[in-house]
C-alpha positions as CSV (number, residue, x, y, z in Angstrom):
1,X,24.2,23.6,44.4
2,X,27.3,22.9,43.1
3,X,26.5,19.2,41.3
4,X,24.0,20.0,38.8
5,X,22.2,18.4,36.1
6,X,21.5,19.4,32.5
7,X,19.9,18.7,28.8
8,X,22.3,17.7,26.5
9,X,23.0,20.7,24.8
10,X,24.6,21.3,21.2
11,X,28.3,23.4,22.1
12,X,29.0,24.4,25.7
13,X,26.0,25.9,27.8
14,X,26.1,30.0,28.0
15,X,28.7,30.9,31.0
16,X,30.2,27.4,31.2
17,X,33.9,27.5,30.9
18,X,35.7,25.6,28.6
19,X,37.2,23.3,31.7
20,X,33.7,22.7,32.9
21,X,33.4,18.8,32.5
22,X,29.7,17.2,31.3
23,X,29.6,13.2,30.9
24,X,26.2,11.6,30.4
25,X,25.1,8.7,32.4
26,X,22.1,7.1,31.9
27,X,20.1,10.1,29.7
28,X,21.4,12.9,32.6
29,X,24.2,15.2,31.9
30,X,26.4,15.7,35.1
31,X,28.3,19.3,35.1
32,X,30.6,19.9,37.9
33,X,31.3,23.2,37.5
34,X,34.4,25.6,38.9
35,X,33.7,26.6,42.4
36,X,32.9,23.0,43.7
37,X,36.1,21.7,41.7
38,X,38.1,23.7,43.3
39,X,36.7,22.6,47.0
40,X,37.4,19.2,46.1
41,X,41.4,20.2,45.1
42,X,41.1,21.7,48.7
43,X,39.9,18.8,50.4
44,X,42.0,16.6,48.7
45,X,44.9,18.5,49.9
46,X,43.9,18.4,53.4
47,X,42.7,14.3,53.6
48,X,43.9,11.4,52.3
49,X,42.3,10.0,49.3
50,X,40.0,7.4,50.8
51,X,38.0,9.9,52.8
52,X,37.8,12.1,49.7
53,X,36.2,9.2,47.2
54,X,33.8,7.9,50.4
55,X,32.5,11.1,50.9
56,X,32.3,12.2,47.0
57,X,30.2,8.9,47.0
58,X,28.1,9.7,49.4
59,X,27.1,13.6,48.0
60,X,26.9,11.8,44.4
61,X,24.2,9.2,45.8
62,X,21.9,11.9,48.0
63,X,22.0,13.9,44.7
64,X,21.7,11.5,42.4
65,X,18.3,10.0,44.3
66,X,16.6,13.7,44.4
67,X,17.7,14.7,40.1
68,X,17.2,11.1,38.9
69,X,13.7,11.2,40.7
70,X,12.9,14.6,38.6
71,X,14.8,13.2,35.6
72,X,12.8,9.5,35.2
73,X,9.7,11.8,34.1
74,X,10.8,13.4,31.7
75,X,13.7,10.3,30.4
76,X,10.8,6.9,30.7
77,X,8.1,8.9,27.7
78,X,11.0,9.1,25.4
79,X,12.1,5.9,26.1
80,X,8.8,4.5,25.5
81,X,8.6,6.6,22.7
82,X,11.8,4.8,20.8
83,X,10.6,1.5,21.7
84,X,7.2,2.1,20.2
85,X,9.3,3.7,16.7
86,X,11.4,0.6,16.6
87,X,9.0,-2.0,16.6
88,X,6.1,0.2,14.2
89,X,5.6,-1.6,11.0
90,X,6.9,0.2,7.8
91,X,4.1,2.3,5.1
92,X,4.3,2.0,1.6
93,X,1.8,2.8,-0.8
94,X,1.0,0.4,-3.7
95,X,2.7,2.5,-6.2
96,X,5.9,1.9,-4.5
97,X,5.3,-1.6,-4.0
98,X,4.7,-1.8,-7.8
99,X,7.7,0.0,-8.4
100,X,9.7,-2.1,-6.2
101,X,8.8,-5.4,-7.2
102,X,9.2,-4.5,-11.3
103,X,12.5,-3.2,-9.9
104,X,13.4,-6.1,-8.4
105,X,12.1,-8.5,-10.9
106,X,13.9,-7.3,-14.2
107,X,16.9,-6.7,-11.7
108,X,16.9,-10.5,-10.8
109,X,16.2,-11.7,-14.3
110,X,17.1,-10.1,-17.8
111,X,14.8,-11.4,-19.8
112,X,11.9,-9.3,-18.0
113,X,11.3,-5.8,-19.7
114,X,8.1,-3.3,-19.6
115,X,6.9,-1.8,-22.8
116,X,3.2,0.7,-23.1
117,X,2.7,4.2,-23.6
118,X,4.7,7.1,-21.4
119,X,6.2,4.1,-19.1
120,X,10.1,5.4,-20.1
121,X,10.6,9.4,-20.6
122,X,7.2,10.1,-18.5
123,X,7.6,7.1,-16.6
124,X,4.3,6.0,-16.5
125,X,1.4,7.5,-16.7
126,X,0.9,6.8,-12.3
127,X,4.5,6.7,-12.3
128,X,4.8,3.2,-11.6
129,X,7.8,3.0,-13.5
130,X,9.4,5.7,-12.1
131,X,13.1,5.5,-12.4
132,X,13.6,2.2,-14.1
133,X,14.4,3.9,-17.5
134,X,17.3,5.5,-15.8
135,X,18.6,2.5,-14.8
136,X,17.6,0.0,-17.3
137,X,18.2,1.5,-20.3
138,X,15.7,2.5,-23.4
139,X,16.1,-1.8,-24.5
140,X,14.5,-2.7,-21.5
141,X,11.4,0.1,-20.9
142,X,10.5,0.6,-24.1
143,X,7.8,3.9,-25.0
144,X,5.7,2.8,-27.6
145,X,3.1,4.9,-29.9
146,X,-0.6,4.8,-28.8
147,X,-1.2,1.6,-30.8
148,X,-2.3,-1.0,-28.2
149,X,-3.0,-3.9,-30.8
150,X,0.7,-3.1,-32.1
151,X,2.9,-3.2,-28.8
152,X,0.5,-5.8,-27.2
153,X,1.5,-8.3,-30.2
154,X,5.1,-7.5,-30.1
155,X,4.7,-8.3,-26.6
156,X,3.0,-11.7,-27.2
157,X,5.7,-12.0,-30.3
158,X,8.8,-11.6,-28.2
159,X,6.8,-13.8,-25.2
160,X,6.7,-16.9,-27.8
161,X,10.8,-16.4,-28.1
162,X,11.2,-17.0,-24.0
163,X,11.1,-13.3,-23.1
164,X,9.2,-12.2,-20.0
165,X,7.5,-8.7,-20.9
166,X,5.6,-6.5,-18.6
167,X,2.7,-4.8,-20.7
168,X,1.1,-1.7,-19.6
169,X,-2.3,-0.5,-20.4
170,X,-2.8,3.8,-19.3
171,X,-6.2,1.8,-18.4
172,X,-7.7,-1.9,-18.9
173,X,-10.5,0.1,-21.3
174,X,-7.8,0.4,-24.2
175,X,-7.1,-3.6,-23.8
176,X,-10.1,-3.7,-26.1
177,X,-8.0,-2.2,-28.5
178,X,-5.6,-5.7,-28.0
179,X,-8.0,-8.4,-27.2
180,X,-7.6,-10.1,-29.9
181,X,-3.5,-10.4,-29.3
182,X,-4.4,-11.6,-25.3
183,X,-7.0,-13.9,-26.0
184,X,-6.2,-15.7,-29.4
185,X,-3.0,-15.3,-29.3
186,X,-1.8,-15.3,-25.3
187,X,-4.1,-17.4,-23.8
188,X,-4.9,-20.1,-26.1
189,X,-1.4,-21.0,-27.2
190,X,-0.2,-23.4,-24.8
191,X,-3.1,-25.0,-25.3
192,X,-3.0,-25.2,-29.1
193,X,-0.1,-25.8,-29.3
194,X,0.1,-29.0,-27.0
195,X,2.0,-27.2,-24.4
196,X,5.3,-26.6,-26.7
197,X,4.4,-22.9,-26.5
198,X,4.4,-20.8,-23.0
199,X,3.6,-17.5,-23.4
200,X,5.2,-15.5,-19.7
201,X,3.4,-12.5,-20.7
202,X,1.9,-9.8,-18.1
203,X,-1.0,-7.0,-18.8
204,X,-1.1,-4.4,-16.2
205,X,-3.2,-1.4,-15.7
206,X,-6.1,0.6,-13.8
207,X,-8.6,-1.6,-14.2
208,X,-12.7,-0.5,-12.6
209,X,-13.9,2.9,-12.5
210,X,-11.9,5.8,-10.8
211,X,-13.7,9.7,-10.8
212,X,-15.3,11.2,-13.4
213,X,-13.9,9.7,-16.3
214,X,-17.1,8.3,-17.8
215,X,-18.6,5.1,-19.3
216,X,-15.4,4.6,-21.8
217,X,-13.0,4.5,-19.0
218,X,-14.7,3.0,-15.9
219,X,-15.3,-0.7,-16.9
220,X,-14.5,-3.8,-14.5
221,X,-12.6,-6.5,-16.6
222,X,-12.2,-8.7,-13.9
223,X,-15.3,-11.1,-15.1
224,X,-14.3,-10.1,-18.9
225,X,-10.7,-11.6,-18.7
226,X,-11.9,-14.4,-15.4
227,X,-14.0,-16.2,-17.8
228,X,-11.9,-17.1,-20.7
229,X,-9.4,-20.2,-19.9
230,X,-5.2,-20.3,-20.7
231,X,-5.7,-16.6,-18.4
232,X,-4.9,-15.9,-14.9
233,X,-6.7,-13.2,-13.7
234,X,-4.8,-11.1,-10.3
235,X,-6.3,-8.0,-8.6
236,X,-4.3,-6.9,-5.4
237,X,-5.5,-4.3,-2.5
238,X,-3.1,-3.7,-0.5
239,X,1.0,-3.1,-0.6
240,X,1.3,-6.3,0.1
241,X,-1.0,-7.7,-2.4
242,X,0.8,-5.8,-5.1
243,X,4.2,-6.1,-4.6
244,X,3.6,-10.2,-3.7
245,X,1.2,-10.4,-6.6
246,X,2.8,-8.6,-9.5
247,X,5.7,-10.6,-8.5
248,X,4.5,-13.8,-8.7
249,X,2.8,-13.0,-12.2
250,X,6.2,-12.1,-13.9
251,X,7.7,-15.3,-12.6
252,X,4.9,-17.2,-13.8
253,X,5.0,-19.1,-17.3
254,X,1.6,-18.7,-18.3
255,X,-0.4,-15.2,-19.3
256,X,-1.5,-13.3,-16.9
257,X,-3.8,-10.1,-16.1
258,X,-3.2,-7.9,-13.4
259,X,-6.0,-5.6,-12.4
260,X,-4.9,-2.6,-10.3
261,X,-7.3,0.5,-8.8
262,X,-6.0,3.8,-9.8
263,X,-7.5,5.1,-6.3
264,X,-6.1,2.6,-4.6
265,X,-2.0,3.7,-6.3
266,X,-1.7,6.6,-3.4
267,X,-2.4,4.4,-0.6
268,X,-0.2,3.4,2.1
269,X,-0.5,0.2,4.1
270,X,1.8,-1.1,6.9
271,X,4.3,-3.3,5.0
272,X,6.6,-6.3,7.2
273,X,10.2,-7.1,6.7
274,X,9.5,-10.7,5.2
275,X,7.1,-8.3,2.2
276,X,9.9,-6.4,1.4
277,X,12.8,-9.4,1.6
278,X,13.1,-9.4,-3.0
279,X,12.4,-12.7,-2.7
280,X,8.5,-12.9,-1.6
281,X,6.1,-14.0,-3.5
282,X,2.3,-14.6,-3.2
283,X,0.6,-17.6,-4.3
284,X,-1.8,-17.3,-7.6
285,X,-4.9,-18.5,-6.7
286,X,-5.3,-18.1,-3.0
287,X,-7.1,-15.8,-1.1
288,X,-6.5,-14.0,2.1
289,X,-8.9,-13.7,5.5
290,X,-8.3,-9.9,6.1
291,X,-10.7,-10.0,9.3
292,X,-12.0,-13.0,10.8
293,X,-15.6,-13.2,11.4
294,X,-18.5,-16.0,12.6
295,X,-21.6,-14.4,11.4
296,X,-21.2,-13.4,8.0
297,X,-18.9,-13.7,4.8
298,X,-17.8,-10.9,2.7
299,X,-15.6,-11.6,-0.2
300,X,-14.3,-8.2,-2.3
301,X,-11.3,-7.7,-4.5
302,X,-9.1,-4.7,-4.9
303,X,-10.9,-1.3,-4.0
304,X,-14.1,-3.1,-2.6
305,X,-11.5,-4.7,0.0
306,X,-11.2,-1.8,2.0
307,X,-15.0,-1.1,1.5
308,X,-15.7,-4.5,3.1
309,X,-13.6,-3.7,6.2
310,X,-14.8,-0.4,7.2
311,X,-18.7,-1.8,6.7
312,X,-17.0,-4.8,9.0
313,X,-16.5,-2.2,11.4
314,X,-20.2,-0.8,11.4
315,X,-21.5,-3.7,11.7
316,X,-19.5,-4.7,15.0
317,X,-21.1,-2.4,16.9
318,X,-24.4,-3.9,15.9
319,X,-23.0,-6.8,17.1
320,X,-22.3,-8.5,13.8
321,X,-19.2,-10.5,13.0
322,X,-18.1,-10.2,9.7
323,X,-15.3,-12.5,8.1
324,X,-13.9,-10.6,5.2
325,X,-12.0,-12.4,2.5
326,X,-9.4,-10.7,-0.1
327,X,-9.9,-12.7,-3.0
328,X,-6.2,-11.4,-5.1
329,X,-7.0,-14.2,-7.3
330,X,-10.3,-14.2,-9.7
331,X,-9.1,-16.8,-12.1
332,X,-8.4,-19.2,-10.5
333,X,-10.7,-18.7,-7.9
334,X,-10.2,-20.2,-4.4
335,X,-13.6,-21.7,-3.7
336,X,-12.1,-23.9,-1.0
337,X,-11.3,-20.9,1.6
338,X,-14.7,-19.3,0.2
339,X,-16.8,-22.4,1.1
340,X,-14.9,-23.1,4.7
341,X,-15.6,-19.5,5.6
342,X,-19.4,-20.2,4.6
343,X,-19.9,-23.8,6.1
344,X,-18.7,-21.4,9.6
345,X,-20.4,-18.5,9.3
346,X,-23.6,-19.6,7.8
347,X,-24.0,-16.4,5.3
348,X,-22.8,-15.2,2.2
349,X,-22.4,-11.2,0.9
350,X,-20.4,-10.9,-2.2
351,X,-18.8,-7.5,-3.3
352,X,-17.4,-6.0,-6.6
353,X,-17.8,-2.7,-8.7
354,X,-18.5,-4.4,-12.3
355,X,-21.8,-5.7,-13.9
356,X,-24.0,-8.0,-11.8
357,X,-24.8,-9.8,-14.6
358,X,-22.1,-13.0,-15.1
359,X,-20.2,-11.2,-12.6
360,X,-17.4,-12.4,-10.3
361,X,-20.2,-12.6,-7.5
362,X,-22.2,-14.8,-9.6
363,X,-19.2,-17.2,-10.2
364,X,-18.7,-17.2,-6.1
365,X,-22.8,-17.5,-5.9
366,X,-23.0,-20.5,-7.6
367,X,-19.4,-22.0,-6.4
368,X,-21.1,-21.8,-3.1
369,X,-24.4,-23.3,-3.6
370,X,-22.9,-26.3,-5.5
371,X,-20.3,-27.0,-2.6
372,X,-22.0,-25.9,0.6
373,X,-25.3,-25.0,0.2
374,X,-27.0,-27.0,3.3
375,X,-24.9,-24.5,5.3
376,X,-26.6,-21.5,4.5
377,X,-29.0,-20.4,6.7
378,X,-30.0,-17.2,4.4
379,X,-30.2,-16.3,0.5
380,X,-26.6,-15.3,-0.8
381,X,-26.6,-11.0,-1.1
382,X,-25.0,-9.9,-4.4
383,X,-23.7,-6.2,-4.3
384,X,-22.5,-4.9,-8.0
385,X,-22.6,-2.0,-10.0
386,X,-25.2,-0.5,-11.1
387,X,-26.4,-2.4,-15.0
388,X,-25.8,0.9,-16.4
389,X,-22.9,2.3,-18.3
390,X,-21.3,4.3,-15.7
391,X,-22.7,7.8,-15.3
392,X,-20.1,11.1,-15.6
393,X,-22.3,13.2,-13.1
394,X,-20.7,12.7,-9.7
395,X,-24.2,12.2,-7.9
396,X,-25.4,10.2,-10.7
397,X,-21.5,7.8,-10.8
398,X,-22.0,7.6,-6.8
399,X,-25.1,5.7,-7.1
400,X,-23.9,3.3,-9.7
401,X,-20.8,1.6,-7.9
402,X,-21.2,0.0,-4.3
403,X,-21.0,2.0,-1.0
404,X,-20.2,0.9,2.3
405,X,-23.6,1.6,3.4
406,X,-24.9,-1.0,0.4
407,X,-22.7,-3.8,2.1
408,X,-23.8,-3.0,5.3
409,X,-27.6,-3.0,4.8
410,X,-27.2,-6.6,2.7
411,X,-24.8,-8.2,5.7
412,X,-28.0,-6.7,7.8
413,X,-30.2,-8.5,5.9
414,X,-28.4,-12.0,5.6
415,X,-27.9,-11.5,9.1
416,X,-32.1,-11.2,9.5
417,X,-31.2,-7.9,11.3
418,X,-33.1,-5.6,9.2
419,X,-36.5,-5.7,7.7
420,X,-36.6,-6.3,3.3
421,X,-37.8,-3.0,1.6
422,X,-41.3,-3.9,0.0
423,X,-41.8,-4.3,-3.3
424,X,-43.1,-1.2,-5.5
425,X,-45.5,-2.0,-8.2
């Protein structure tokens, strides 16, 4: 046939001449090539120019219905296929969302800077900083020796004089070295000092056990830091969380800890258009309903998050419901969202990877039994680590930090769906 249809093609197709004429219409490319342009120069010589466009019409539309029949096939998947791209919701892992919202933050307001150890020439030791020394100068992202009790008191120094630094610990297990410096001097200031002093100080870090590091560098600071007042105490999960929680802590006047996972800094998480706008912010002290649930409430912080979601998902197809609550905030706590989700559900499982004893859990525990506890219709479940320093064997550090299956077995059992383990003399 002399009207054909085509692929778009890069150049000209092999034999086409260089008068051959392609247009696309509507995803098909037309090519009328030589011989039939030359019948129509013939035709148009011989009748007048009405006949010629009423019967070029008519051959367009009989082969226009048989190729755009073929062509919808293939065109409609792609289509579909663009829509679907358009409207996905971006990744980002929390490393980049840390990164961005330090970025952003000591963009939008000079008096913020970041001082630790490796955070400039290395730029950081998880690379959260990556990229901010180039652009901020050596004044602003300051490497400092390994002396955490030094840096961490020029931090709390230069806080008391309205500057707004960013303090990184390689982990939360060398803040011991500068407790002193966040609890005498950070938190209790304002206090002491009848509210004349604000100290817009942040500690950040890996915080919690990541993989084979052993006892010294696996410990949970959330309830070490959540129990001492003049501190607020911050521990995202997602992208979100981190970019919406680290923000609101620079921007806050008052101390604050902020607990990141170092498994946790390599994963992605689908990320909206209002989250990256540099002007969100999360609210300190509210939690978040990740899944919503009517049987029983699970409430985890950072890594344990994710833990609670996919035992969530276990337990649906046993036909449990499981409302799972992102806490972000462990000092202050949000009790009220805690207690509405337990006056509806009836149960209470709470999850976290430090000490059971005076844990997190045991704060919720109690919050719960004070507030609602003529709506529980079972004994809370507490799921911690293990009350041992953490092993370095990987068998032996799998056992001592909660599991999926450990959340799932104790939602079971709130749920009376399982029958208790008897007890071993």
């Amino acid at each position: 046939m002399a009207l054909q249809t085509n692929k778009p093609l890069n150049g000209r197709r092999r034999g086409q001449s260089k008068r051959d004429q392609a247009t696309l219409q509507n995803g098909v490319v037309w090519t009328i090539t030589a011989p039939f342009a030359l019948y129509l120069a013939d035709q148009t010589l011989r009748r007048s120019s009405a006949q010629v466009r009423s019967e070029e019409a008519k051959m367009l539309g009989i082969v226009s219905r048989k190729v755009l029949g073929q062509s919808l096939g293939r065109i409609r998947p792609a289509v579909w296929a663009l829509r679907n791209y358009s409207s996905a919701e971006k990744q980002m892992t929390v490393r980049d969302a840390l990164n961005s919202a330090l970025d952003e933050e000591m963009s939008a307001d000079p008096k913020v800077f970041l001082m630790g150890e490796e955070v400039g020439e290395y730029q950081g030791a998880y690379k959260i900083s990556k990229g901010l020394l180039e652009k901020y100068g050596p004044e602003r992202v300051l490497d400092t020796p390994i002396t955490e009790a030094g840096f961490t008191g020029i931090g709390v120094g230069a806080a008391y004089y309205g500057l707004k630094p960013v303090v990184e610990f390689m982990t939360f297990n060398f803040s011991m070295q500068a407790i002193d410096h966040i609890i005498n001097s950070a938190a209790k200031s304002n206090y002491m000092s009848a509210g004349q002093i604000s100290v817009p100080i942040v500690f950040r870090g890996p915080n919690g056990a990541a993989a084979g590091v052993g006892a010294q560098h696996s410990q949970c600071y959330a309830a070490w830091y959540g129990s001492c007042p003049g501190l607020k105490v911050l521990s995202p999960y997602s992208s979100e969380d981190a970019r919406g929680l680290l923000k609101a802590a620079i921007r806050d006047p008052d101390p604050v800890i902020f607990l990141e996972n170092e498994l946790l800094y390599g994963e992605s998480f689908p990320i909206s258009a209002e989250v990256l706008d540099s002007s969100f912010c999360l609210p300190i002290g509210k939690a978040k309903i990740e899944r919503e649930g009517r049987d029983v409430t699970i409430t985890a912080f950072s890594k344990m998050v994710g833990f609670a979601l996919k035992a969530a998902d276990i337990l649906a197809k046993d036909g449990i419901s499981a409302e799972i609550i992102n806490l972000r905030s462990i000092r202050p706590l949000d009790t009220p969202t805690i207690n509405a989700s337990v006056r509806k559900t009836n149960r209470l499982v709470t999850v976290e990877e430090g000490f059971p004893q005076h844990g997190v859990g045991a704060e919720i525990c109690m919050a719960v039994v004070e507030e609602s506890f003529g709506y529980l219709d079972a004994p809370v479940e507490r799921i911690a680590g293990a009350d041992v320093p953490m092993p370095y064997a990987a068998n032996l550090e799998r056992m001592a930090v909660p599991q999926i299956e450990d959340i799932v077995r104790a939602a079971k059992r709130a749920c009376y769906r399982s029958t208790a383990m008897a007890a071993t003399a």
